[in-house]
C-alpha positions in Angstrom: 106.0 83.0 99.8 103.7 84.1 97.7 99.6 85.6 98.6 96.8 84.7 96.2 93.1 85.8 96.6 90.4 83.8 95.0 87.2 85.8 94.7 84.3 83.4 94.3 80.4 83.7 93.2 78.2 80.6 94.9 76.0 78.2 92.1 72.1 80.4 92.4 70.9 76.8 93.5 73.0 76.9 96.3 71.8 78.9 99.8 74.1 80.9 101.3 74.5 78.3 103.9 75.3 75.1 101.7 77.6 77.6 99.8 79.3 78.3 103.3 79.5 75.0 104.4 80.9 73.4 101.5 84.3 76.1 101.0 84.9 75.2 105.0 83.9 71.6 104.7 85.2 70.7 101.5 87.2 73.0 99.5 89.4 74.2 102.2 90.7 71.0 103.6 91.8 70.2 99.3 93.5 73.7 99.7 95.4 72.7 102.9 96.3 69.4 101.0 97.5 71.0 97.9 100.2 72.8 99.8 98.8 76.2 101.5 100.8 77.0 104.3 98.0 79.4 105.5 94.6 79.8 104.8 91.1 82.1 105.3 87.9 81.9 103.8 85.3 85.1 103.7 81.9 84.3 102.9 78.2 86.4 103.1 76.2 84.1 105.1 73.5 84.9 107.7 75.9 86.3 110.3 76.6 89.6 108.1 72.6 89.8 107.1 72.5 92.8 109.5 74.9 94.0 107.2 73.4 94.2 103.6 72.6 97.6 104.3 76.5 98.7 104.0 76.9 96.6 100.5 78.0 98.4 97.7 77.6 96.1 93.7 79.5 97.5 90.7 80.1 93.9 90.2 77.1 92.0 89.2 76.3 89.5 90.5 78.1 90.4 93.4 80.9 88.3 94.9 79.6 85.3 97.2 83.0 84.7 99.1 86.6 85.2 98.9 89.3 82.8 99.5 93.2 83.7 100.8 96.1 81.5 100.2 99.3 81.9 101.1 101.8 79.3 99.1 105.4 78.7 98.2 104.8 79.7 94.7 102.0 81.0 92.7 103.0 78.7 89.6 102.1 75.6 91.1 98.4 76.7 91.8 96.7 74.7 89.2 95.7 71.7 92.5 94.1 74.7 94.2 92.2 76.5 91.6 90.7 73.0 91.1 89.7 72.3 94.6 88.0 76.0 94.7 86.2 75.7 90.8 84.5 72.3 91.2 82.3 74.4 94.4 81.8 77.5 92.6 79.7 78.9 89.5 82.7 81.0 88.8 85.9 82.6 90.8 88.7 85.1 89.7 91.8 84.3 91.0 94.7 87.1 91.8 98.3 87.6 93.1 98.8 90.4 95.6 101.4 92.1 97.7 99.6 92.5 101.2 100.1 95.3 104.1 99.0 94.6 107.5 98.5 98.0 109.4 96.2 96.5 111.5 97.3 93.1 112.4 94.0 91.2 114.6 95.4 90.7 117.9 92.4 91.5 119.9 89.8 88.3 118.0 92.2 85.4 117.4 90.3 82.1 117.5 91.0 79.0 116.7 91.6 77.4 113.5 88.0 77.0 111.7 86.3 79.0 113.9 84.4 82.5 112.7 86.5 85.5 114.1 83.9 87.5 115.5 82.3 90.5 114.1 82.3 91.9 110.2 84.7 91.0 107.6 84.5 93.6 105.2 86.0 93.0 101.6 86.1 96.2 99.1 87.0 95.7 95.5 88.9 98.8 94.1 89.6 100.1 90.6 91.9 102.6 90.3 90.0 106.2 88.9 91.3 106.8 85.6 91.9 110.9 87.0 94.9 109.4 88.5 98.3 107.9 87.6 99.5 104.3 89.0 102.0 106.2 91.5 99.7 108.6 92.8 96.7 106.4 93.0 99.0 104.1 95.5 100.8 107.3 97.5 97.0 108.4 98.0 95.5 105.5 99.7 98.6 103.6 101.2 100.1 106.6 102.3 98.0 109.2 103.3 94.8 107.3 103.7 95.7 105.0 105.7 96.0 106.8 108.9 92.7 108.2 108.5 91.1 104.9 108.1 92.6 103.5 111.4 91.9 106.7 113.1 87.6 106.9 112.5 86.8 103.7 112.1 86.7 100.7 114.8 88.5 98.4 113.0 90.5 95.5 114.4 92.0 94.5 111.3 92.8 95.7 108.4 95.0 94.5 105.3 95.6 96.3 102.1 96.2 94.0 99.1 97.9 95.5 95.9 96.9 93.2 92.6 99.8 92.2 90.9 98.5 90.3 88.4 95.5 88.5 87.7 95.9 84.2 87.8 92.3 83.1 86.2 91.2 83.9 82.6 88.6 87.3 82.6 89.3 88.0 85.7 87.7 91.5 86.3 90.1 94.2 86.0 90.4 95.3 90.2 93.6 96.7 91.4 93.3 96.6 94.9 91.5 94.3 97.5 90.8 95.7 101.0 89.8 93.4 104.2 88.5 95.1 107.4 87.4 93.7 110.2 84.9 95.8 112.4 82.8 94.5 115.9 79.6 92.9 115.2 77.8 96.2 116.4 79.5 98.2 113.5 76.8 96.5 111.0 74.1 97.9 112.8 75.5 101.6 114.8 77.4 104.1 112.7 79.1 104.9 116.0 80.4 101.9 116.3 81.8 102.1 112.7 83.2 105.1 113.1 84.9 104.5 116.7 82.4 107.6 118.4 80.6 105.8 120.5 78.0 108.3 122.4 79.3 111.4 120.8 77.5 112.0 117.8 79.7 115.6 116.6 82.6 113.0 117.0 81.1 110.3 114.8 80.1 113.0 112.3 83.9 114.0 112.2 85.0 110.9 111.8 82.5 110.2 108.9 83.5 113.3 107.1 87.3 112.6 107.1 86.6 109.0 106.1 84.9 110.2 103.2 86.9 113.2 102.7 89.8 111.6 102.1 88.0 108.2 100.0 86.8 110.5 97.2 90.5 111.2 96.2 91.2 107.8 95.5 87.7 105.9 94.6 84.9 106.0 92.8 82.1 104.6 94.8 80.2 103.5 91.2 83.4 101.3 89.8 84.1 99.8 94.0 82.0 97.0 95.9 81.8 96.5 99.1 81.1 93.5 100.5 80.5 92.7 104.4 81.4 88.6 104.9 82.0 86.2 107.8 85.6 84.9 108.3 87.1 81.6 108.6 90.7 81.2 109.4 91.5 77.9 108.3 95.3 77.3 108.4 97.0 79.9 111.1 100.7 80.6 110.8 102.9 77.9 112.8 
């Protein structure tokens, strides 16, 4: 079983709605058919506007969406990348290795339904400062903790690129997806899991941050807040 992500950029005629509509109305049921065995779709639309404070563009124009698909091999995609191209002004297409610290146990909603809240996508490079090896022990080993422990996320996966799948596909080596309660797009103590204790939430910032700088560089990362879709759950 392989994990592909698919990040896509929506056609400027196209509203954020219509883009929206047509991935869950059109190009996700082609993906189901071409042989995902599981299947979410992220996408800025009008539920995240609260939101477009927290964004973050190295990549311009920013991403519109991103698709996940989870198939029996990555070298029969060709059906897929099809469905997604003929909806999009342009995608970039990746293979990943995913981690799961935070699986979401506490929003699970039925197939084609929004989970509720934020889904937060962040696009990483790796800082050339660091080494492959160290970059990696940095933010999946140590980092990690400190992101579950001050922030209020419900979900959280770490994706590691393996290799890119699409032609000029931008040069990212990480993906990150967090999910956060809807109040976390508006309340930084809701983000930061301090609710009512503001010396708390100002610890809980400064650890974040702390321990970010040693593995990003906020000018080469985006940071995209998004609604999700889970299309296709596991059986």
């Amino acid at each position: 079983m392989e994990k592909m992500l698919y990040l896509v950029w929506k056609p400027e005629t196209d509203s954020e709605k219509v883009f929206r509509d047509r991935l869950l109305g059109q190009v996700a049921p082609r993906i189901i058919d071409a042989g995902a065995h599981h299947l979410r779709v992220g996408v800025v639309d009008e539920d995240v506007t609260a939101a477009t404070h927290l964004r973050i563009e190295a990549t311009k124009p920013p991403v519109s969406g991103m698709v996940s698909v989870w198939v029996d091999t990555s070298v029969r995609r060709q059906p897929i990348e099809k469905a997604i191209q003929a909806s999009v002004s342009r995608m970039a297409g990746y293979l990943v290795t995913e981690s799961e610290p935070i699986v979401n146990t506490r929003h699970v909603v039925p197939d084609g339904q929004r989970t509720p809240g934020m889904y937060q996508v962040v696009l990483l490079r790796k800082p050339p400062r660091l080494n492959y090896e160290h970059w990696l022990e940095i933010w999946l080993g140590s980092h990690t903790q400190v992101a579950i422990d001050t922030q209020s996320t419900f979900g959280y996966r770490q994706n590691v690129i393996v290799r890119p799948l699409t032609y000029a596909a931008p040069p990212y080596d990480a993906i990150i997806e967090e999910l956060f309660p809807a109040e976390a797009m508006t309340d930084t103590m809701v983000f930061y899991n301090a609710v009512g204790d503001e010396a708390k939430r100002k610890r809980h910032e400064k650890a974040m941050i702390d321990s970010v700088v040693r593995f990003i560089d906020f000018d080469k990362m985006d940071r995209i807040p998004m609604s999700e879709y889970t299309i296709k759950s596991w059986r």
